[in-house]
C-alpha positions in Angstrom: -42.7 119.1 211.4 -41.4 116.0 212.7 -41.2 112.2 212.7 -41.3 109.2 213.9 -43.3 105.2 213.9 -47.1 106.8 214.5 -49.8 105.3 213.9 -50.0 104.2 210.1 -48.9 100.9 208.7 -45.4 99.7 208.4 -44.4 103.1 208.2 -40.2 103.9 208.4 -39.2 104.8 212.0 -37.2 108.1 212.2 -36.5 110.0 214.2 -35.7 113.6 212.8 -36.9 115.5 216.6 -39.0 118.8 215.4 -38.6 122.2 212.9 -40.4 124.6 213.3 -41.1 127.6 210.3 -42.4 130.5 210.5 -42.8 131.7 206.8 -45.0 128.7 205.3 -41.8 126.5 204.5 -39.3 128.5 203.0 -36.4 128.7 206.4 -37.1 126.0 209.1 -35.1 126.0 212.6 -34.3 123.1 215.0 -37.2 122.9 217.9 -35.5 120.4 220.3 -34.5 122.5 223.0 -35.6 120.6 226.1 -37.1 117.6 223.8 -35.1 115.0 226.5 -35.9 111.9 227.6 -34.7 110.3 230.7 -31.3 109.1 229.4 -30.6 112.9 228.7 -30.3 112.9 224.9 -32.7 114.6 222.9 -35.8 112.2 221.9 -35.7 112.9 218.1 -38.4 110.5 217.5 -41.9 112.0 217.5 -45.0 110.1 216.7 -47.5 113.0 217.0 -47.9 116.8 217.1 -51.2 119.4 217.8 -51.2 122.8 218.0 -53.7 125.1 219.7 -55.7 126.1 216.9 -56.9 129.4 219.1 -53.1 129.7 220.6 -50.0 128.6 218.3 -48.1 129.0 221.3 -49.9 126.1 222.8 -47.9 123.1 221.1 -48.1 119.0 221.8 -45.0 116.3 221.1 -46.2 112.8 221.5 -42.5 110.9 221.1 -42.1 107.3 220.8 -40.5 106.3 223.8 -40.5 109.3 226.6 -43.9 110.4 226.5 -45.8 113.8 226.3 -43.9 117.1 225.9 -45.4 120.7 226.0 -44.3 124.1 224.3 -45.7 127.8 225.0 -43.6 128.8 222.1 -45.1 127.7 219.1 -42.8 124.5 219.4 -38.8 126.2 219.9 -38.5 125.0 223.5 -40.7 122.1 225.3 -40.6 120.6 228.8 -41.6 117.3 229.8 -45.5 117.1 231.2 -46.4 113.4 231.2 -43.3 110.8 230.7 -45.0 108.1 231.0 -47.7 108.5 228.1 -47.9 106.9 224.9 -50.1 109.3 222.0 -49.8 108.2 218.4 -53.0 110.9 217.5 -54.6 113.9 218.3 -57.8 115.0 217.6 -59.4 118.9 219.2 -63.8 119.1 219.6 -64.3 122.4 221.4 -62.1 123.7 223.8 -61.4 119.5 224.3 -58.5 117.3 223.2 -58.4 113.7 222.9 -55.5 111.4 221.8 -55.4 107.9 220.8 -53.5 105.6 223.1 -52.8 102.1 223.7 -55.6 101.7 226.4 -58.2 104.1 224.8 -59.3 107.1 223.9 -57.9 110.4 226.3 -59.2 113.8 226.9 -57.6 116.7 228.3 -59.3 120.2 228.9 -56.3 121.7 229.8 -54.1 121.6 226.7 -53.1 118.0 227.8 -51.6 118.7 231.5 -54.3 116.1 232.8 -55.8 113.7 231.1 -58.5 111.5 232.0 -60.2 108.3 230.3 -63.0 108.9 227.4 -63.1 105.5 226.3 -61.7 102.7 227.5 -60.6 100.0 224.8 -58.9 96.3 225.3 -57.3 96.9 221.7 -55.1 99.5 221.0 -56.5 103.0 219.3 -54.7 103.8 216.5 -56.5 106.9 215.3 -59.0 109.7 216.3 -60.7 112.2 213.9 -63.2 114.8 215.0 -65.9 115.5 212.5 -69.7 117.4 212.7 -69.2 117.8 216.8 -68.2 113.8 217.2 -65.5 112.3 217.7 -64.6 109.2 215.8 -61.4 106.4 217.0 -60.3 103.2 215.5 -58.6 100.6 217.3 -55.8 98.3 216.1 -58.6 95.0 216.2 -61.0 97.3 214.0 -63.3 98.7 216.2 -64.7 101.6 215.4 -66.4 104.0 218.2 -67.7 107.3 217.9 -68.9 109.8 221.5 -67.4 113.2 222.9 -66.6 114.0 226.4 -67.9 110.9 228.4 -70.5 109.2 226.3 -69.4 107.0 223.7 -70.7 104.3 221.9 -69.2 101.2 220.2 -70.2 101.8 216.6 -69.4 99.0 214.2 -66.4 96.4 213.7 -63.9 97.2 210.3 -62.8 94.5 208.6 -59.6 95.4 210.1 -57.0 97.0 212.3 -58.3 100.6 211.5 -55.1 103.1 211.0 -56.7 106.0 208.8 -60.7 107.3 209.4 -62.4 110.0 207.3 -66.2 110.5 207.8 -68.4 112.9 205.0 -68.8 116.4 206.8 -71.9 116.7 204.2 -73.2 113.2 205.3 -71.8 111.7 208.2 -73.8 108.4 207.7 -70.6 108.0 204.7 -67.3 107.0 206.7 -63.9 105.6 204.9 -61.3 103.9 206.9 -57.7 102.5 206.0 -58.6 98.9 207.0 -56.3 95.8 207.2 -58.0 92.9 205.3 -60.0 90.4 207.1 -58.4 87.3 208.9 -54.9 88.5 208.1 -53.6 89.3 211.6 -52.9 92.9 210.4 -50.0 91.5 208.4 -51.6 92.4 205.2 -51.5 95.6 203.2 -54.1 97.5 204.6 -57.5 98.6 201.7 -59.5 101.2 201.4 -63.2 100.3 202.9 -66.3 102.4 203.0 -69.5 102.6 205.0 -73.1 103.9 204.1 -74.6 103.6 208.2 -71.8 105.4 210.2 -69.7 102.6 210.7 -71.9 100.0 211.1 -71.5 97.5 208.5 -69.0 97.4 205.8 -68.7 96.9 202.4 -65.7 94.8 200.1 -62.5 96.5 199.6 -62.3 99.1 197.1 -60.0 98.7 193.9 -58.8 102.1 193.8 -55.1 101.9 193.5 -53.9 100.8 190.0 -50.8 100.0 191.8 -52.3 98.0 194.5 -49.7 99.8 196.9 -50.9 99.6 200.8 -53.4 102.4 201.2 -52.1 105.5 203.9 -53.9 108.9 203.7 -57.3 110.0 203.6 -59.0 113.3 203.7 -62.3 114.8 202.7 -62.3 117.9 200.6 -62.4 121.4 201.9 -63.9 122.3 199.1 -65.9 120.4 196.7 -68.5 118.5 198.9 -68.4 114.3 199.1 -65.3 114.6 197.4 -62.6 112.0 198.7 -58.6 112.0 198.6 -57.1 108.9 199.2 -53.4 108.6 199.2 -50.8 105.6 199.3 -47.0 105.0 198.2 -46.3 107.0 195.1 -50.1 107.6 194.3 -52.8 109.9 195.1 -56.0 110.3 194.0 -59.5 111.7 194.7 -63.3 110.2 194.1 -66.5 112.3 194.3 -68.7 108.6 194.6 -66.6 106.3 196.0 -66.4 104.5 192.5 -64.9 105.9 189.9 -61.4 108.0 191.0 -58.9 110.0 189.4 -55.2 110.7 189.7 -54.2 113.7 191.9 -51.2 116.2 192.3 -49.4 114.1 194.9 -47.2 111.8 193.6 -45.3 110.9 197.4 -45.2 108.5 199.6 -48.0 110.3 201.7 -48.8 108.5 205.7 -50.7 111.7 206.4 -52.9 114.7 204.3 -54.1 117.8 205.2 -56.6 119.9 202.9 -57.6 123.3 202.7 -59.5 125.9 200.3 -56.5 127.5 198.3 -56.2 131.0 197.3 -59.2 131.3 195.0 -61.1 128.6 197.1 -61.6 126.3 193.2 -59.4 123.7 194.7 -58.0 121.8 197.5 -54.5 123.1 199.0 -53.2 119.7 199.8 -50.3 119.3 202.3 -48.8 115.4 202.7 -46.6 114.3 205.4 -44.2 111.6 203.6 -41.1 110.0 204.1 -39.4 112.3 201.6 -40.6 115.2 203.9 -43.5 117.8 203.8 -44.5 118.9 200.1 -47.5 121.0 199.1 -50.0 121.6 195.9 -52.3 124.2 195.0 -54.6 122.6 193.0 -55.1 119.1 194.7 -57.3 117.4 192.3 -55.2 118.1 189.7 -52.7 115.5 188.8 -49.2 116.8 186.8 -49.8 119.9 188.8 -47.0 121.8 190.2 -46.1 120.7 193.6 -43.5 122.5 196.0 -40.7 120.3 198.2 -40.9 122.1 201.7 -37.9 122.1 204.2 -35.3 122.6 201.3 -31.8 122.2 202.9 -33.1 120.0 206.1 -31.0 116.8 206.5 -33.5 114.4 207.6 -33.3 111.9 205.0 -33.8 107.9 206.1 -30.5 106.0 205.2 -30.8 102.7 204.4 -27.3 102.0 203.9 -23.6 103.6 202.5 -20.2 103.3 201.3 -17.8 105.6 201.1 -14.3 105.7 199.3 -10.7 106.0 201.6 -10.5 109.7 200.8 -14.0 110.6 202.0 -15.1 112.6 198.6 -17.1 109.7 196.7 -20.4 108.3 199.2 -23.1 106.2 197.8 -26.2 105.9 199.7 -29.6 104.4 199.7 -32.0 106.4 200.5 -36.0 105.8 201.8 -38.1 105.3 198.9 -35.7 106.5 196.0 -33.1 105.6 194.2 -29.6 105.7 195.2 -27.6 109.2 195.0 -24.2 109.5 194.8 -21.4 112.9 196.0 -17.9 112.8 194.2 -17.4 116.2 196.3 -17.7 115.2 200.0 -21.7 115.6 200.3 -21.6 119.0 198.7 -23.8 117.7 195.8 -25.8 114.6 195.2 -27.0 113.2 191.6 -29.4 110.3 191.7 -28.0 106.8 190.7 -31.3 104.8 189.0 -31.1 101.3 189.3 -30.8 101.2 192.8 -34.1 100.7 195.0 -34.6 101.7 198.8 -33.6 99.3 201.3 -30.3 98.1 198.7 -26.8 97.3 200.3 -24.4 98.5 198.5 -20.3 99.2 198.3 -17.4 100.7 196.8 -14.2 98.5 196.2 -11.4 99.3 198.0 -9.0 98.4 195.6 -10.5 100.3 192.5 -13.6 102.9 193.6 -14.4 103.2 189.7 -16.4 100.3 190.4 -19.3 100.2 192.6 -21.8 97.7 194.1 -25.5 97.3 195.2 -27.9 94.0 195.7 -31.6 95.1 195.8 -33.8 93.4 198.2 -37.2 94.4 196.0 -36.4 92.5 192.9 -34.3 90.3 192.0 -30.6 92.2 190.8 -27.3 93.1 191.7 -26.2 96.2 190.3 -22.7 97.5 188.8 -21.3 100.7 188.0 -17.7 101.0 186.4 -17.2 104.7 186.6 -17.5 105.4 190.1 -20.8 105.2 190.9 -22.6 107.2 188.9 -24.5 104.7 186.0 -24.8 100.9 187.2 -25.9 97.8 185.0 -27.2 94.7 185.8 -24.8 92.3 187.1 -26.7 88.9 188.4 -30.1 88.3 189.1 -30.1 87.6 192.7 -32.2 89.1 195.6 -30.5 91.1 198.3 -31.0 90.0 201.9 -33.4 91.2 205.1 -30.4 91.1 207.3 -29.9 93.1 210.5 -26.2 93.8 209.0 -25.2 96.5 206.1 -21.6 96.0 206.6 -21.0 92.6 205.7 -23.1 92.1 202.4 -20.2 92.5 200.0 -16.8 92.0 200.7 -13.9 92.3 198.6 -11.2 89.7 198.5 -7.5 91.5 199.8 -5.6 88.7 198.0 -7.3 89.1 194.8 -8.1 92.4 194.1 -11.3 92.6 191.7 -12.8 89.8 193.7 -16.1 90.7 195.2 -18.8 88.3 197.0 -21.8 89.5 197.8 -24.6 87.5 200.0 -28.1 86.6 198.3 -31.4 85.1 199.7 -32.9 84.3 196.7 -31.7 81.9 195.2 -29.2 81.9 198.8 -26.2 81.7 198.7 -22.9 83.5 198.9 -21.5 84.3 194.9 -18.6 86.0 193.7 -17.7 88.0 190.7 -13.7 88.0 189.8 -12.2 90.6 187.7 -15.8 92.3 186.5 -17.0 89.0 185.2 -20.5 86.9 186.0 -21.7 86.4 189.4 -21.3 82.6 190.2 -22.3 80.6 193.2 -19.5 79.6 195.5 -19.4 76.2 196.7 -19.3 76.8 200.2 -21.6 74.7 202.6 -23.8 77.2 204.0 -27.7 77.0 203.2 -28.9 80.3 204.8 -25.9 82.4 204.8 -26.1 86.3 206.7 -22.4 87.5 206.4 -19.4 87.4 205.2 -15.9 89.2 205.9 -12.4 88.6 205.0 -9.4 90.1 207.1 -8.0 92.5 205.5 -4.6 91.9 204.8 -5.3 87.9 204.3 -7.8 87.1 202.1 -7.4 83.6 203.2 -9.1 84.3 206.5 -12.9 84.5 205.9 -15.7 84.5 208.5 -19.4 83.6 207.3 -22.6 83.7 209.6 -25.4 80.8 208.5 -28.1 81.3 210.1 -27.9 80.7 213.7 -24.2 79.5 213.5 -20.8 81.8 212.8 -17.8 79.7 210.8 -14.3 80.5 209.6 -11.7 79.5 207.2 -8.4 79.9 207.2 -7.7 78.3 204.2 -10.1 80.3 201.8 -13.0 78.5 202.2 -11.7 75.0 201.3 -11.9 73.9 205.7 -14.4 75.6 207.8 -14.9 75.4 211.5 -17.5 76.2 213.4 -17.3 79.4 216.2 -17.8 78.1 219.5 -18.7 80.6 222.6 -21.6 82.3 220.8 -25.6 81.9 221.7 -27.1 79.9 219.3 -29.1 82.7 217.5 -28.1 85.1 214.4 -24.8 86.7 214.7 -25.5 90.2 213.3 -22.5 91.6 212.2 -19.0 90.9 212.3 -15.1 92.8 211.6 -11.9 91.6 211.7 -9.4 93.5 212.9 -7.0 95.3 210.3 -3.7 95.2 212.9 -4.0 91.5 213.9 -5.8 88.6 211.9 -6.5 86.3 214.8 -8.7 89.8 216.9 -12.6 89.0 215.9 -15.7 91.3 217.5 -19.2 90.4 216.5 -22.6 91.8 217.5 -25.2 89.8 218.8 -28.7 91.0 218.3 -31.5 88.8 220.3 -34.7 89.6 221.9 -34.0 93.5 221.2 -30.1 93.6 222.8 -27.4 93.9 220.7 -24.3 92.1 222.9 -20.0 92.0 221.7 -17.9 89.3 221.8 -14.5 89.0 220.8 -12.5 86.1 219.3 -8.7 86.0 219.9 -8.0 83.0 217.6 -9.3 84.8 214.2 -12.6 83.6 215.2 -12.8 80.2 216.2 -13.7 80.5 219.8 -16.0 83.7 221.7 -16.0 85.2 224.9 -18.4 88.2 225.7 -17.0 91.3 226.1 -19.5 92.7 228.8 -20.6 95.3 226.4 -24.7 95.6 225.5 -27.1 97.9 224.4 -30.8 97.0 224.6 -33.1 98.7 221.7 -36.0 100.5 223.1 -39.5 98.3 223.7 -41.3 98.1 220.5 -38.3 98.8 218.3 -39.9 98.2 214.7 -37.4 96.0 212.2 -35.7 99.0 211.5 -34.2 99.6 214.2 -32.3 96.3 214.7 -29.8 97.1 212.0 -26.3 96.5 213.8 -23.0 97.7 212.4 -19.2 97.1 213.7 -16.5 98.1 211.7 -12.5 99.1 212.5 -10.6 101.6 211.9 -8.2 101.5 209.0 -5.6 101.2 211.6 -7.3 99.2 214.2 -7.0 101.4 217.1 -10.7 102.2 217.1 -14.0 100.3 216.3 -17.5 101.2 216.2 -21.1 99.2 216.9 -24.1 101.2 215.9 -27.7 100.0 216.2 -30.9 101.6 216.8 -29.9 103.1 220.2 -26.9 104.8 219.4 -23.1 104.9 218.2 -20.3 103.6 220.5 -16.6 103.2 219.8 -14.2 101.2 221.4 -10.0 102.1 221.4 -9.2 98.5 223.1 -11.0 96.1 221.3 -14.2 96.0 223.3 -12.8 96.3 226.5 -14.4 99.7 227.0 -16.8 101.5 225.1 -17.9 105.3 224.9 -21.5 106.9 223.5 -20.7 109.4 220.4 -24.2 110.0 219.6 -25.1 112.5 222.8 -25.5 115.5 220.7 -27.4 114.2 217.9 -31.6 114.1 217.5 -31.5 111.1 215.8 -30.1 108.0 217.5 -31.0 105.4 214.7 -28.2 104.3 213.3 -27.5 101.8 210.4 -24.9 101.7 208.8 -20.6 102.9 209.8 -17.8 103.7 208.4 -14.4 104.9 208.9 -12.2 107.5 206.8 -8.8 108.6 208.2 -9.9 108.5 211.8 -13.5 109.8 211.4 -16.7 107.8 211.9 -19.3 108.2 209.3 -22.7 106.8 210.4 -26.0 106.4 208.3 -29.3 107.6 210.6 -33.0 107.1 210.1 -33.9 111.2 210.3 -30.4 113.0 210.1 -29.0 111.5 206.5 -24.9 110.7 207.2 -23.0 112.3 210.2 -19.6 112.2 210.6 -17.5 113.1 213.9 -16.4 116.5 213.3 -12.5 115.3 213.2 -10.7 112.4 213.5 -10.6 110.2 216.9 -7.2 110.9 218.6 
């Protein structure tokens, strides 16, 4: 098991390295030794695996951004074999493997330790099945081309960027593909389309999906002939004609499936791939059917954001496609928290933790909960923001405890609630506003970012002055320091390079500090999450993005890497609790330094 960005559309990026089990599911064990890249940590995030079907030894990792790694033993250990290549898909014909790249279609004959070119493509190839002795890939302009070993042909043009192909073993003339829509630059939620001539022409997008939810998985039964699954977020279902369909077991957000006869060979074992994890069902077909959560006990949830109270035991967190879930014992339980959608901000008030904060950014509300996090109620109807910033969403007034704000992009603004009342627009001058943080001690002092531009009051919002020394694009996050007002440290994110500077004058003029971090090429949205946060006391600060964790015990002056002994290195979100950093991770759930930062 593993993950990481793949192939599918607009998939999460995580990056939970690989586990290997040994006993269908039930224990699981870390397979990362030797899974390094070139900057020496472990390269967690993994876009593609194939194992030897005649050797289980024989084991392929396609990671995101250090190439191809190989394992003789069944996936525990690996060693690098080809840094430089990019795989998002494998597919075996024979004793021959090919992969989908972004120059064409690969084979290898020698469990991938050379490769050579099976078909060359100008657009990227997203996807490659092997069906009946052929082998079928689909490229990211919708090209579809089917051949093995050398000869292949150009077959037919999708309507668009192909990600998902399943062709009819019992008539291979009938081929499905998850298709973007036509004339949409692949921006569009891709459909499920069908052809009757092998992929030459294709019909209208089929209305499958009662949810009209962007279509992910497909797979062709192992059992009953013609028979179609066909998955997407939070709905699976199957079709014997293409036509009519019916709900299935899987009730996940599925990017992949995998089929095979179950124990009495009546139904479909289905297997899905999602970002909740690996889950299986015995009888596929068969929707309300009892279906089994594998990995129990792995931490490699995807953490959208969290808060956490000053003694560590009460931690609310938004997790990847469900609700949020709340510990009032440290993380030794969870309970789930309805109200609260993935991809929500949220926070606890310093002043009084009974009361609890999130702003969804799919819909239009801003949640509360009064007793500590565990039951929240709409409190406005306002829509959360797509910032690159989790830490400075809310922020609680130190002069007026009771006082949150909270930043919305629909309708925008920056509002404020006082004492548990109504959330009510402030009348501050900003039109696109990204942040906002008070100083801790002074909640005169606030700093608010506005698009492109960074300003600050002194005066509680009633003068504002622009920051000067900055680039003119998006600050991404900002913290004031808790031991002196006038020390400022924001994070720049542009053109994939998060860069500090630091204000001496509480935030009115910028220098940089020197310090930058560049995300990896290709870093999807997800990744360009930036958090920077102090300490209680101010001797330490963090920056997290989606390239590591670094802390700082001079204000920026000199930094240090924490994350060298984690898989994942995806961080979005920090925190600080008596001298330990806790950090939110796409694949690992929260981490937090084992003790406190001398």
């Amino acid at each position: 098991m593993a993950g990481g960005q793949g192939g599918t559309y607009d998939g999460p990026h995580t990056a939970c390295g690989i586990f290997v089990t040994a006993d269908g599911g039930q224990t699981w064990t870390p397979g990362v030794e030797g899974l390094v890249g070139s900057d020496g940590l472990i390269t967690g995030a993994v876009d593609a695996l194939w194992m030897d079907p005649l050797d289980p030894s024989q084991v392929l990792a396609a990671t995101t951004y250090d190439g191809l790694f190989r394992s003789t033993d069944g996936g525990r250990s690996w060693r690098s074999v080809d840094p430089g290549r990019s795989i998002v898909k494998f597919a075996s014909l024979g004793g021959t493997l090919y992969a989908a790249t972004s120059t064409g279609v690969i084979a290898s004959t020698d469990v991938g330790a050379s490769w050579t070119v099976a078909q060359a493509t100008t657009s990227g190839v997203a996807t490659v099945v092997a069906v009946n002795g052929v082998v079928f890939a689909g490229t990211d302009d919708g090209t579809l081309y089917r051949g093995s070993g050398a000869s292949w042909t150009r077959v037919g043009q999708a309507p668009g960027g192909i990600h998902q192909i399943a062709v009819d073993p019992a008539t291979p003339e009938v081929v499905f593909v998850v298709s973007q829509e036509p004339n949409t630059g692949n921006t569009s939620p891709p459909n499920l389309y069908s052809s009757h001539d092998g992929g030459a022409t294709w019909g209208a997008a089929i209305d499958w999906n009662p949810k009209h939810n962007a279509t992910q998985a497909l797979a062709f039964s192992a059992v009953v002939p013609h028979r179609l699954y066909v998955a997407s977020d939070f709905t699976t279902s199957w079709t014997d004609d293409g036509v009519a369909f019916a709900l299935a077991a899987m009730a996940y957000d599925v990017r992949e499936l995998y089929l095979m006869p179950n124990a009495q060979g009546t139904d479909d074992r289905c297997l899905v791939a999602s970002d909740q994890g690996i889950a299986v069902a015995d009888t596929c077909s068969v929707a309300g059917s009892t279906v089994t959560g594998l990995g129990a006990g792995l931490s490699t949830n995807l953490i959208h954001d969290f808060a956490v109270t000053p003694d560590g035991k009460t931690v609310l967190a938004v997790v990847q496609d469900a609700v949020g879930v709340v510990t009032i014992d440290g993380g030794q339980t969870w309970s789930r928290t309805p109200g609260i959608f993935e991809v929500a901000h949220v926070a606890i008030d310093p002043a009084d933790p009974q009361n609890c904060y999130a702003i969804n950014t799919i819909g239009m509300n801003v949640m509360r909960s009064v007793d500590g996090c565990h039951r929240f109620a709409q409190a406005a109807t306002l829509k959360g923001p797509q910032t690159t910033s989790t830490g400075n969403v809310f922020a609680f007034d130190p002069s007026a405890p009771g006082d949150v704000y909270v930043i919305a992009q629909t309708p925008a603004g920056v509002y404020r609630s006082s004492g548990g009342g109504a959330f009510d627009a402030v009348a501050w001058p900003f039109a696109h506003p990204t942040l906002v943080a008070f100083a801790p001690h002074d909640g005169h002092h606030v700093i608010v970012g506005d698009g492109a531009t960074l300003h600050v009051s002194r005066d509680g919002g009633t003068t504002w002055q622009t920051a000067t020394g900055l680039p003119q694009h998006g600050v991404a996050a900002a913290a004031i320091s808790p031991s002196s007002d006038d020390r400022v440290l924001v994070a720049w994110l542009d053109a994939g390079v998060v860069t500090v500077y630091r204000s001496q004058d509480g935030g009115a003029t910028f220098v940089p500090m020197g310090a930058s971090w560049s995300l990896p090429a290709g870093t999807p949205a997800s990744g360009g999450v930036v958090a920077i946060e102090y300490s209680s006391d101010g001797r330490w600060v963090a920056a997290t993005s989606g390239n590591g964790v670094f802390v700082s015990a001079d204000d920026g002056d000199h930094w240090s890497r924490l994350d060298t002994g984690t898989t994942s290195h995806w961080f979005t979100a920090a925190h600080w609790v008596d001298g330990r950093l806790y950090v939110a991770t796409f694949g690992q759930g929260i981490l937090r330094t084992t003790e406190a930062l001398p």
